[in-house]
C-alpha positions in Angstrom: 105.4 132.2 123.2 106.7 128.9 124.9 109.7 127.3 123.7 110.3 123.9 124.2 113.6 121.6 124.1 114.0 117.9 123.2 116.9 116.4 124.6 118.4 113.7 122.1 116.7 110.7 123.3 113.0 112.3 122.4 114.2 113.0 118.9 115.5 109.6 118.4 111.8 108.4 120.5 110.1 110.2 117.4 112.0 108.5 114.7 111.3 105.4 116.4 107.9 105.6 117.4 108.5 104.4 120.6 107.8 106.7 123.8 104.2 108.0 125.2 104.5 110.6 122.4 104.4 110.2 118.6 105.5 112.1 115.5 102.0 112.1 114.5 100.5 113.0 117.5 102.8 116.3 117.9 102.6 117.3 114.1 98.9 117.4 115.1 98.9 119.1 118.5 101.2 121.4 118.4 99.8 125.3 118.6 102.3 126.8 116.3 100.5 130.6 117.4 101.8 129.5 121.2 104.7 127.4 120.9 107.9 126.7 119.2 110.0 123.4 119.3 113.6 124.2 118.4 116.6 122.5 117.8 120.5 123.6 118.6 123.5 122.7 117.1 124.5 120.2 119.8 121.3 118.5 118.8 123.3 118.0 115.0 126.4 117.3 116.5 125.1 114.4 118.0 123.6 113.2 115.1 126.4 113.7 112.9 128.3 111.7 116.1 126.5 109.0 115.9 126.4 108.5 111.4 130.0 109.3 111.5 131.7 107.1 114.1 133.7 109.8 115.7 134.9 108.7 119.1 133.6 105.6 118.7 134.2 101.8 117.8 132.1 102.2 114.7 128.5 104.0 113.5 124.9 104.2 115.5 123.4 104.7 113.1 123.4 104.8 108.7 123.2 107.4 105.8 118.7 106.4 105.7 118.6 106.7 109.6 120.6 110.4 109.8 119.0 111.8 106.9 115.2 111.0 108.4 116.7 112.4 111.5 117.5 115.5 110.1 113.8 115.6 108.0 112.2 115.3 111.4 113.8 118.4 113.2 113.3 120.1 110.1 109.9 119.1 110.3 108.9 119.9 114.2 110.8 122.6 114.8 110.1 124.5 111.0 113.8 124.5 110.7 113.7 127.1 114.0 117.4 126.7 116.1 118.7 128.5 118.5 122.0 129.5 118.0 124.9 131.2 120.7 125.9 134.0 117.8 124.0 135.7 115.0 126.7 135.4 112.5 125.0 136.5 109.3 121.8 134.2 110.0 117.9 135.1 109.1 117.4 136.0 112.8 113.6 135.9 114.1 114.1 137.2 117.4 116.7 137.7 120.6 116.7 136.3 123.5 118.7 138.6 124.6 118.8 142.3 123.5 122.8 142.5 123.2 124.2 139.4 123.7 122.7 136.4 122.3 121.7 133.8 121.9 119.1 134.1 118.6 116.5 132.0 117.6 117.3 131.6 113.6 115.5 130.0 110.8 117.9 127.3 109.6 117.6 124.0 107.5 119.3 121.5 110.3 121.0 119.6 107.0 122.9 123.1 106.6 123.4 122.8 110.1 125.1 119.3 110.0 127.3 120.4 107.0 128.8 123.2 109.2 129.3 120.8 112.2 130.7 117.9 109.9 133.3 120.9 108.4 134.5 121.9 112.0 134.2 118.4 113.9 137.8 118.2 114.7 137.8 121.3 116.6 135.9 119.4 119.6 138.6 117.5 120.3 140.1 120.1 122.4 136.8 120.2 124.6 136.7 116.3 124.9 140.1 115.8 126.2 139.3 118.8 128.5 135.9 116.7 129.4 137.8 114.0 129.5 140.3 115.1 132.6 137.4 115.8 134.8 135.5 112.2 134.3 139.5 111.2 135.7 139.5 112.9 138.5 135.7 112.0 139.3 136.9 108.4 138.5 139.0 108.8 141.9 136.3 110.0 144.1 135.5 107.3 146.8 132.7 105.0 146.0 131.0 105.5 149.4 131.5 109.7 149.0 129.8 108.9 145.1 126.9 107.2 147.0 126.2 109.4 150.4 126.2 112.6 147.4 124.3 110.8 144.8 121.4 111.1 146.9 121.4 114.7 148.3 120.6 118.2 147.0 124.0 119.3 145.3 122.8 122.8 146.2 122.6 122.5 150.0 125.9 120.8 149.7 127.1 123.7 148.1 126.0 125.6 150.8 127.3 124.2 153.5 130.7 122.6 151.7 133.3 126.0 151.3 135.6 123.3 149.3 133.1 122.9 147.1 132.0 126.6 146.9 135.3 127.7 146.3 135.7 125.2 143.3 133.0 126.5 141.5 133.5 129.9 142.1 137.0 129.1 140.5 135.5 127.7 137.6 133.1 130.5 137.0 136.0 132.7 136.9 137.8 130.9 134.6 135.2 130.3 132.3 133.8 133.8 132.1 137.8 135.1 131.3 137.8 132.5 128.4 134.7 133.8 127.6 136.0 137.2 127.7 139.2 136.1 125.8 136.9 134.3 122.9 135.1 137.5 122.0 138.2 139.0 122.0 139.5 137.1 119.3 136.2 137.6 117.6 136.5 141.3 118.0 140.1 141.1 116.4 138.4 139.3 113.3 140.0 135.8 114.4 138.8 132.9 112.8 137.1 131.3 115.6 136.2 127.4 113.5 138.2 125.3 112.5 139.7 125.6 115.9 143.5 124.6 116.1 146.0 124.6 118.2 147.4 127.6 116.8 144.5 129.5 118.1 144.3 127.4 121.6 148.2 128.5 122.2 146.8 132.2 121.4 143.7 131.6 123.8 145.8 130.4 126.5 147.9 133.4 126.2 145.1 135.5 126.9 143.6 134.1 129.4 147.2 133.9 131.6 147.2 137.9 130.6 143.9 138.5 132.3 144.6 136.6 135.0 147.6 138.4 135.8 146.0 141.8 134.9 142.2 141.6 136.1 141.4 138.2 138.1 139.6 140.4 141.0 137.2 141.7 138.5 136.2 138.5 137.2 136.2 136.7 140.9 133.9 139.7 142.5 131.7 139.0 138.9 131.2 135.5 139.7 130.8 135.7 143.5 127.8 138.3 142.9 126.3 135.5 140.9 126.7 132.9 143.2 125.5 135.4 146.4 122.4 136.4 144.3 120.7 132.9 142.1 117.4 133.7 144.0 117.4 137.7 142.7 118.6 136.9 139.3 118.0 135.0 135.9 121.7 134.2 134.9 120.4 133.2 132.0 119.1 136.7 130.8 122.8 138.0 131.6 123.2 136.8 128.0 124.7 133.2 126.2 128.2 134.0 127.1 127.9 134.3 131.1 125.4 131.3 130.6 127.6 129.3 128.9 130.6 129.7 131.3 128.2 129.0 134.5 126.3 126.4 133.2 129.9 124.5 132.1 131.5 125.7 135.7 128.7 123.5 137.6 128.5 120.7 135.2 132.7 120.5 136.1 131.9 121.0 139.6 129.2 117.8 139.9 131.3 115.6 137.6 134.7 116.3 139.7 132.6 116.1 143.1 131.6 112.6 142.2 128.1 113.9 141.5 126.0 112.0 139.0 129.5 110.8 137.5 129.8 110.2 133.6 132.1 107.8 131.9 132.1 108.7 128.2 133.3 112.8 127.6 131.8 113.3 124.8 128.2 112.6 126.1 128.9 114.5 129.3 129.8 117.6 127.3 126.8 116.8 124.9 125.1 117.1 128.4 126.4 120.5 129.1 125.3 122.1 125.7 122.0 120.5 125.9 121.3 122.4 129.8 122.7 125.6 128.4 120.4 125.5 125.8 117.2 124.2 127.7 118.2 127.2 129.8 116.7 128.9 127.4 113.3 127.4 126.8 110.5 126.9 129.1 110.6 123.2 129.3 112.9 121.0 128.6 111.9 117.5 127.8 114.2 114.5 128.8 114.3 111.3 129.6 117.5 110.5 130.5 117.6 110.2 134.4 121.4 111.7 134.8 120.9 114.6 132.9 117.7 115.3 134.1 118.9 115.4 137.6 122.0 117.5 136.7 119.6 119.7 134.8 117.1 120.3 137.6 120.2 122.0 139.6 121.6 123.8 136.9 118.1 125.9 135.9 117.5 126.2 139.8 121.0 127.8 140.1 120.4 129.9 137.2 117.4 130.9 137.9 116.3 130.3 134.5 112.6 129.0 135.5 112.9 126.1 133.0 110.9 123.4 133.8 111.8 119.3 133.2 109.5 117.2 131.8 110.3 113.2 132.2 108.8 111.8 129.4 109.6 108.6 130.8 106.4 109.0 133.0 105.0 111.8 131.0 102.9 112.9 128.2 104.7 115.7 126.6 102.3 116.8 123.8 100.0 118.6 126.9 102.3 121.3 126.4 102.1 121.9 123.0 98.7 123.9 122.9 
């Protein structure tokens, strides 16, 4: 079965009825034997963003605007999300055997309830966003330019700086990853996160990195030595998650496609871990899009882009 993603600005396109696509038209066209639309969390969150204010001067959008929002994911997708963890959900199917993530069967107004309860906890991944738009704020101008308009890949491969800041980053990542489950494991309360629980995380990561930091740096570098051979993605949602995050950091400190808002660039990042996933990943949003096209190349994933800028996205729906 295909699986497609709609990055936020196709959702809002359908509300609107703006775009080269309708509501109507994909209500009628899609093939519901062949394909599945589904929504993610970061898909709510950005909703729930955009009522509530959060982060910003003041709301997008009102209570009439959210709640047809909501109706229409419910509505394409047949309340179908994919999710990182099972956690007690209806779960239709894996796509991964062991480790995640599932594809669920959940009413996205249940959804927004659970992101509007543990909210809060993002603000320890914003100001860490936020840090990285700095220091891409202090790459030169001319670099920004001369970058902008090459193949961050080949860069990577000819640039050992650069390599050596991702693999860092991968390494990293996949140790907090590590350190998460962990907490999982030991029946921790992962949401509301606190800083309780990020003094606790932090301990564990500085423990592995004292105790283990070979294992994780030979993990990493097989990855990076082998995107052609392998589907990172399909190593499951957790060693997704901490690549996917690892080059997003990489670009945005590199000067790459900069952002200036940290909560849309890490809306950015959940939205390419989860197209990841999904054979095509509609977008229109130029930025992403072009980050996007990178990240699925370096994973391997085999997701395609579609711009519906220029493109009539409903082909793929039979």
């Amino acid at each position: 079965m295909k699986r497609i993603y709609l990055d936020q600005n196709i959702w809002i396109d359908l509300q609107m009825g703006r775009g080269l696509v309708s509501l109507i038209k994909v209500l009628e066209k899609i093939n519901r034997d062949e394909v599945e639309i589904v929504f993610s969390p970061a898909n709510i969150e950005e909703i729930y963003h955009s009522y509530s204010g959060e982060g910003r001067k003041g709301k997008y959008i009102g209570m009439e605007d959210r709640d047809k929002r909501l109706d229409i994911l419910a509505e394409v997708t047949q309340c179908k999300e994919i999710i990182p963890y099972p956690n007690g959900f209806n779960v239709l199917h894996s796509l991964h055997e062991t480790y995640g993530p599932y594809i669920i069967r959940e009413n996205p107004i249940d959804c927004y309830k659970r992101i509007m309860d543990f909210y809060p906890s993002n603000t320890y991944a914003i100001k860490s966003q936020k840090k990285t738009i700095d220091i891409s704020v202090g790459v030169d101008k001319g670099l920004k330019s001369k970058i902008g308009n090459k193949d961050f890949l080949d860069i990577l491969k000819t640039d050992q700086d650069l390599m050596d800041m991702l693999l860092d980053k991968i390494t990293i990542n996949l140790i907090k990853k590590v350190a998460i489950d962990t907490m999982v494991a030991r029946r921790m309360t992962i949401q509301p996160w606190n800083e309780e629980k990020n003094n606790y995380l932090i301990g564990m990561i500085e423990y592995i990195l004292s105790n283990d930091i070979n294992g994780y740096q030979k993990l990493a570098l097989g990855m990076i030595n082998n995107t052609a051979n392998i589907n990172i993605a399909l190593k499951g949602f957790t060693v997704c998650e901490a690549v996917v995050e690892a080059l997003m950091l990489t670009m945005l400190e590199y000067g790459f496609s900069p952002e200036k808002d940290s909560t849309s660039s890490l809306h950015d990042t959940t939205h390419a871990i989860y197209g990841s996933y999904c054979n095509f990943f509609v977008c229109r949003d130029a930025a992403l899009m072009k980050k996007s096209k990178y990240i699925f190349k370096f994973l391997n994933s085999g997701t395609e882009i579609i711009d519906a800028n220029n493109e009539d996205w409903s082909i793929y729906l039979q």
